[in-house]
C-alpha positions in Angstrom: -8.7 -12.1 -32.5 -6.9 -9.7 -30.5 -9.0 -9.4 -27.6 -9.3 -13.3 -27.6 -5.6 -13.6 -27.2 -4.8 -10.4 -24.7 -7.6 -12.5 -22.6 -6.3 -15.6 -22.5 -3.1 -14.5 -21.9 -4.2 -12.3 -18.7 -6.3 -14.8 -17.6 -3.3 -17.3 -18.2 -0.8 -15.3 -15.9 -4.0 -14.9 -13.4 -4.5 -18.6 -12.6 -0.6 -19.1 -12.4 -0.3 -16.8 -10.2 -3.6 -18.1 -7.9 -1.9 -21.8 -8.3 1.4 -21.1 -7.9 1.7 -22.7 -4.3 0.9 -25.7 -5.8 3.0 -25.4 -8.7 7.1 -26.8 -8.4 9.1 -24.7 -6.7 11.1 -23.0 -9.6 8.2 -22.6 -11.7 6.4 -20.6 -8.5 9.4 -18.8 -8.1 9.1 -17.1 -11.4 5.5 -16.5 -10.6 6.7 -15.0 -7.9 8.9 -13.0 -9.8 6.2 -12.0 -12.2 4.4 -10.4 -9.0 7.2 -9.0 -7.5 9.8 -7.5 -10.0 7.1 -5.1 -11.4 6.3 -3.8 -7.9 9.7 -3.1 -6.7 10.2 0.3 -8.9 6.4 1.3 -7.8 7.2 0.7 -4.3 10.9 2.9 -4.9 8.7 6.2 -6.2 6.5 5.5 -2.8 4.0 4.3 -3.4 2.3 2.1 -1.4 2.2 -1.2 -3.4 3.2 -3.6 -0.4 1.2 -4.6 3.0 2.5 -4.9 6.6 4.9 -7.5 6.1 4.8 -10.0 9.0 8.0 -11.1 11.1 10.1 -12.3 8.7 7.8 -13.0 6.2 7.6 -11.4 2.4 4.9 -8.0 2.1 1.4 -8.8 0.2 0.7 -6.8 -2.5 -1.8 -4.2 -1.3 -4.9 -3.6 -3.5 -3.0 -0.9 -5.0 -0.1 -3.1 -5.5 -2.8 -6.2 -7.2 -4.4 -3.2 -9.2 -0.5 -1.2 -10.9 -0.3 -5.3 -11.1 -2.7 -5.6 -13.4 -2.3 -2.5 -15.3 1.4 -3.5 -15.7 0.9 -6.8 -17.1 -2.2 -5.2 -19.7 0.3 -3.2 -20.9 3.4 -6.4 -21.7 0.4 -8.7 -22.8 -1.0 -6.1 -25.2 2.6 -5.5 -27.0 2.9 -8.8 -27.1 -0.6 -9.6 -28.7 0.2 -6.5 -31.0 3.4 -7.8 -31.9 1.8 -11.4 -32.9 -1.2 -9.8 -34.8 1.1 -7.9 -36.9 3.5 -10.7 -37.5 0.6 -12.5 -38.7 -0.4 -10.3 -41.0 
């Protein structure tokens, strides 16, 4: 049950996050937010999370940036599924 949930919760964020330029705006720009806001303390301790941003233009995440990503979001979705799984109980 657990692992049913953490995947459909990561693969949940995933496909917002690959359809989030066709999404309204406010609802991409909390996508957005769900992208960026984790990256922003990675990218203050140095490390290279962001691309070469174009002229005035936002910075891709870099692969390392996509991968902490992930990691990141594993980590909130699996308290969470934890959290519900022992609530049920």
């Amino acid at each position: 049950m657990r692992t049913v949930l953490f995947t459909l919760l990561l693969l949940g964020h995933a496909l917002l996050i690959a359809f989030a330029p066709y999404l309204p705006d406010t609802l991409a720009a909390a996508i957005a937010g769900s992208v960026y806001l984790p990256l922003w303390p990675l990218s203050a301790l140095g490390l290279p999370v962001y691309t070469q941003a174009e002229a005035w233009g936002w910075s891709n995440p870099s692969r390392l940036g996509w991968g902490l990503l992930v990691v990141v979001w594993s980590a909130v979705w699996t308290v969470v599924v934890a959290g519900l799984t022992r609530h049920r109980r």
